[in-house]
C-alpha positions as CSV (number, residue, x, y, z in Angstrom):
1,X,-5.3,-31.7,-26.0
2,X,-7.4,-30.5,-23.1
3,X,-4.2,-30.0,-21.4
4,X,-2.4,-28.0,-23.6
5,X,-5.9,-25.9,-24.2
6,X,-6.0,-25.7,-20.2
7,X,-1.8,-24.3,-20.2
8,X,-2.9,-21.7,-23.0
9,X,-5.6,-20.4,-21.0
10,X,-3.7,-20.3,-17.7
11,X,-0.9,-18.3,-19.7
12,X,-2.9,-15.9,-21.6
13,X,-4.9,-15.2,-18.3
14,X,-1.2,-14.7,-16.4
15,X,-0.6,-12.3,-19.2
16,X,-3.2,-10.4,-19.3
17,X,-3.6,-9.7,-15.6
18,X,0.1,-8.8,-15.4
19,X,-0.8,-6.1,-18.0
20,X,-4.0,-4.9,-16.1
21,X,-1.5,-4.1,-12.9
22,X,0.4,-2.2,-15.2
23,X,-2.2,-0.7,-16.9
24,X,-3.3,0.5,-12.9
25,X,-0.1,1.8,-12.0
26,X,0.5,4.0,-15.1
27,X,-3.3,5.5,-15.3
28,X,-2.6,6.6,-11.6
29,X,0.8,7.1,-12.0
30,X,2.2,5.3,-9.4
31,X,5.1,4.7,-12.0
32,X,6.6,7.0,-12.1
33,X,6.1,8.7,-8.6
34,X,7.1,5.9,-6.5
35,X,7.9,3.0,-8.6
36,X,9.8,1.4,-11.5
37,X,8.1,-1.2,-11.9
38,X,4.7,-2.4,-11.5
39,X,3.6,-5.7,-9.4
40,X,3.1,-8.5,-11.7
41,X,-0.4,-9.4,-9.2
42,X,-3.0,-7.7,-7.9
43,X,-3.5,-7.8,-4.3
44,X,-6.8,-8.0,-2.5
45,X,-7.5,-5.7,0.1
46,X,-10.9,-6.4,2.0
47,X,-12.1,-3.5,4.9
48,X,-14.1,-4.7,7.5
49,X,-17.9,-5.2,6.6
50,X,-16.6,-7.1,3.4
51,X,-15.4,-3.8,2.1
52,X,-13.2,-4.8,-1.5
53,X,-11.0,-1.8,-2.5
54,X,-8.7,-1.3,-5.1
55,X,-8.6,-0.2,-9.0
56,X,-8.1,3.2,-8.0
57,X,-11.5,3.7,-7.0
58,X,-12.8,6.1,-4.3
59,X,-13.5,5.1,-0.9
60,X,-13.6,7.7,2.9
61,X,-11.4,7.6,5.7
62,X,-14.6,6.1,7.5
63,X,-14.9,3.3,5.0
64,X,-11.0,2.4,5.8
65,X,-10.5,3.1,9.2
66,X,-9.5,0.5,10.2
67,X,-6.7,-2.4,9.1
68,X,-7.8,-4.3,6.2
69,X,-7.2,-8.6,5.2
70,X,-4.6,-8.9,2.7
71,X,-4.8,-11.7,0.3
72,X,-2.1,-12.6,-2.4
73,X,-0.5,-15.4,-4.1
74,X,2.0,-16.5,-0.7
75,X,4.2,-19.2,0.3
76,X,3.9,-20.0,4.0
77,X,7.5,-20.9,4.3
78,X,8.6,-17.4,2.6
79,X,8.3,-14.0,4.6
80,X,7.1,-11.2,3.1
81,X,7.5,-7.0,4.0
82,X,3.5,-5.0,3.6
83,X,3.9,-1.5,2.6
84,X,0.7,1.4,2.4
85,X,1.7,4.7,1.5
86,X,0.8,7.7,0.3
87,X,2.2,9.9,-2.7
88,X,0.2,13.0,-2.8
89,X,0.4,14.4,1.2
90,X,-0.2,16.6,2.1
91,X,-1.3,18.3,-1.2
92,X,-1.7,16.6,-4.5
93,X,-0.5,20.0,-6.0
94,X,2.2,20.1,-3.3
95,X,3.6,16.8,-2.3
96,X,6.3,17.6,0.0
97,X,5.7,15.2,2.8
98,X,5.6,12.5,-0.5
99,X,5.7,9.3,0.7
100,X,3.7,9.7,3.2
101,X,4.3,5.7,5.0
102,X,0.5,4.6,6.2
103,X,1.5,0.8,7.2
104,X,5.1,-1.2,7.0
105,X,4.6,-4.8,8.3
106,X,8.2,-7.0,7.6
107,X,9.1,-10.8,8.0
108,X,5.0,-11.9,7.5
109,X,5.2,-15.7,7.3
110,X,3.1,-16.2,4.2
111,X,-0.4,-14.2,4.9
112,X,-0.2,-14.3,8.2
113,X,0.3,-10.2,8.4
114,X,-0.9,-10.6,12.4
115,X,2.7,-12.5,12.9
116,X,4.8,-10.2,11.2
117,X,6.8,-7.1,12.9
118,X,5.1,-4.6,12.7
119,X,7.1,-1.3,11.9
120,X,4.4,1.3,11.3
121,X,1.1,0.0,12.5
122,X,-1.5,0.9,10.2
123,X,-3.1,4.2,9.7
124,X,-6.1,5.3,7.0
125,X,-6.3,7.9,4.8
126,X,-6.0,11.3,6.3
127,X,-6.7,14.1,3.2
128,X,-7.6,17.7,4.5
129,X,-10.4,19.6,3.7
130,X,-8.4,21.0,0.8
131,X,-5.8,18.3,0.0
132,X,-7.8,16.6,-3.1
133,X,-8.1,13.5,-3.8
134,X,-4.9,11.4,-2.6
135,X,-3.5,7.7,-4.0
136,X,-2.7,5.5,-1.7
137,X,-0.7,2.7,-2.9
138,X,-0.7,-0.9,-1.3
139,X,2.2,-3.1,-2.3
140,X,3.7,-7.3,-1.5
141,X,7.5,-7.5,-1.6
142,X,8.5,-10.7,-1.3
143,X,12.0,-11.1,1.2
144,X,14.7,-13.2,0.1
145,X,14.3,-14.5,3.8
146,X,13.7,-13.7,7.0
147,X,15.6,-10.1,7.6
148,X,16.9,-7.9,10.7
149,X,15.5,-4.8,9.8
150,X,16.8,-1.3,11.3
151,X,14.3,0.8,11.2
152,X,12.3,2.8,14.1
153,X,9.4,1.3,14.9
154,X,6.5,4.0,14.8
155,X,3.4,4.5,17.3
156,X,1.1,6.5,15.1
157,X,1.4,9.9,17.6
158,X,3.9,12.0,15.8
159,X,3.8,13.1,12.3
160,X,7.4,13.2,11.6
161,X,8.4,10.0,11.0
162,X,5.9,9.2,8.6
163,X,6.9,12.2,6.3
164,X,9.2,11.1,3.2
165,X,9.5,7.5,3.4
166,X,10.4,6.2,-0.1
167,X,9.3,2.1,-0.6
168,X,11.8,2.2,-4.0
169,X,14.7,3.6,-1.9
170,X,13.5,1.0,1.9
171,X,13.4,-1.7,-1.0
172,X,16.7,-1.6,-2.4
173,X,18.5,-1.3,1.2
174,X,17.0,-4.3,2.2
175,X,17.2,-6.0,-1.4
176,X,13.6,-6.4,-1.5
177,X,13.4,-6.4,-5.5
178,X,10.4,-5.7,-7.5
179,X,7.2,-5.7,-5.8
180,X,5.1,-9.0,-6.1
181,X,1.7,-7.6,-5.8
182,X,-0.2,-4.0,-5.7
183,X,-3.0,-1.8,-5.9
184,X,-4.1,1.7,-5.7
185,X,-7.2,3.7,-4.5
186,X,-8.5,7.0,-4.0
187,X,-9.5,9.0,-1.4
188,X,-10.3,12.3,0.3
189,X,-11.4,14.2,3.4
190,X,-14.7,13.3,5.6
191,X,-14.9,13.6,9.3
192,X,-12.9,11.0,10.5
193,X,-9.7,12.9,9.3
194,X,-10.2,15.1,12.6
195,X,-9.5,12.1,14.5
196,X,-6.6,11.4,12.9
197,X,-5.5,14.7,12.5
198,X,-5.5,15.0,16.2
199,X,-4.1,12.1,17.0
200,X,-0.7,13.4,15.4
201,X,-0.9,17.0,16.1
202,X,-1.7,17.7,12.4
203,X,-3.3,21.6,11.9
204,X,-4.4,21.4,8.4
205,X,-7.6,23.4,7.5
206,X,-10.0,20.6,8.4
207,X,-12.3,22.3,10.8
């Protein structure tokens, strides 16, 4: 009896977090602007100084600086591609660098994001003084198996590359499927966008 109360519980709890990531990606409509389909988990992205983000809350460029621990529901003998990017650059009335690609890690052995090949190294939010606030999206695919991808590996230096990536289209080339676990927050410009900004030769108004 306790068991059967135990599976219910388990179930219902599957359920309802499945419609919580759903309920996320519609309110900050990631679906339809980048996806089909939400994640059926959330992931759990910590920043540095125990820093949880996520629920499309608001956090600054100085807050997320710097790479964040990934946690999600993994395999260790499965690989797994780690995908940040951005919707909304560089305007979120005129999106015409949309997707902007922040970080692209493939073939991770389980959670162990530090051994996977790294294909755009990571990079924080970068609004301009007059961009609004931007989503940034965080997404899990898991890879049918260890892949040879043919992409150009980025340094962070040049703008160009970043501009117009699309996860939905990378996915399907590399028959990634639906995206195993997400989440979504907020952010806008402080100070540390100038460092960025320089650092790729971006002139936005953010003087």
């Amino acid at each position: 009896m306790h068991l059967k109360l135990l599976l219910v519980v388990l179930i219902l709890t599957f359920v309802r977090a499945n419609d919580d990531v759903e309920k996320l990606f519609r309110e900050y409509k990631i679906i339809p602007d980048m996806l089909d389909t939400a994640p059926k988990d959330f992931l759990k992205i910590e920043y540095p100084g125990n820093l949880l983000v996520g629920m499309g809350k608001e956090f600054t460029p100085t807050q997320t600086k710097d790479e964040p621990h990934l946690v999600w529901v993994a395999d260790p003998n499965e690989f797994y591609t780690i995908y940040m990017g951005n919707p909304d650059a560089p305007f979120v009335n005129e999106p015409y660098w949309s997707e902007w690609l922040h970080w692209l890690v493939v073939n991770v052995p389980g959670l162990e994001v530090n051994k996977g090949e790294i294909i755009c190294p990571y990079m924080g939010p970068l609004a301009s003084k007059i961009s609004g606030i931007m989503r940034y999206a965080f997404l899990v695919y898991k890879q049918p198996k260890k892949l040879i991808f043919n992409e150009p590996h980025l340094n962070n230096t040049n703008a160009d590359p970043h501009k117009m990536f699309h996860i939905k289209e990378f996915g399907e080339k590399y028959q990634l499927g639906e995206p195993i676990a997400g989440n979504v927050y907020r952010s806008q410009w402080d100070e540390f966008v100038k460092v960025l900004h320089k650092q790729l030769n971006i002139t936005i108004d953010d003087n």
